[in-house]
C-alpha positions, 0 to 999 in steps of 0.5 A: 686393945678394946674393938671399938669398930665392933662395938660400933657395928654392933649399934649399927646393926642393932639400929637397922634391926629397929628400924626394920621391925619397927616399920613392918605393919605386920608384926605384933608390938609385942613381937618388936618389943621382944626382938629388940630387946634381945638385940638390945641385950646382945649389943649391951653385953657386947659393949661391956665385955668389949670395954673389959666386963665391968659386969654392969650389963648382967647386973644391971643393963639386962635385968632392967630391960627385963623388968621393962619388957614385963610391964610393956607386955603387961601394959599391953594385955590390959589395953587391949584386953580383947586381944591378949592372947597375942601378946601371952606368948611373949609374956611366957618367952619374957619369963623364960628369958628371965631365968638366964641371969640367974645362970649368970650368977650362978656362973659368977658373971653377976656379982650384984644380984638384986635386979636379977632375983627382982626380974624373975620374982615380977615376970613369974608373978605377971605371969601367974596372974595373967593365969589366974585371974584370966578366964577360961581362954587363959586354960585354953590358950595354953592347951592350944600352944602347949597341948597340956 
């Protein structure tokens, strides 16, 4: 039988992580987009693995959520353009989560792989952009987090 009480605990726990992240003042809203979209991508690929893995959370669910975090980030570093440099880590970690359906359909848990191919092509060209068309913080801030 399907585990409906785990699919319940799941949003509920996802539900409080929100709330919690979304009140603390602290946090970056970069930092909350991308703690609650990893929640949001364990409950999504929960409820379809419960519900007997139709495949839409790896076809279709995760790679949009993706393509989400990418243009909030992005949308967030040209407004507050001052500041971007908080927001690029989360612009490398978004990029780097991208790959991960694309091990998925390498394993065969994705059988549609358009989004997926779509969420890695605009996080990995978002990404380059940020780098080369910022300026010499850009250099500099990678150096700084990555000692290249």
């Amino acid at each position: 039988g399907r585990w409906w009480s785990v699919i319940t605990i799941a949003g509920i726990a996802y539900a409080a992580m929100t709330v919690r992240f979304s009140l603390l003042r602290n946090s970056n809203l970069a930092g909350k987009i991308f703690r609650q979209s990893l929640g949001a991508i364990a409950v999504l690929v929960l409820i379809d693995w419960n519900l007997g893995y139709e495949g839409w959370a790896f076809n279709y669910a995760v790679p949009s959520l993706l393509l989400f975090d990418v243009a909030a980030v992005g949308g967030l570093m040209t407004v507050n353009r001052l500041n971007w440099q908080s927001y690029f880590m989360y612009q490398i970690a978004i990029t780097v989560l991208s790959f991960i359906p694309l091990i998925f359909w390498k394993i065969g848990w994705t059988r549609h792989p358009l989004l997926t191919v779509l969420s890695v092509v605009i996080s990995v060209a978002a990404l380059l952009a940020t780098v080369l068309l910022g300026d010499r913080s850009v250099k500099r801030e990678l150096r700084r987090r990555f000692h290249v």
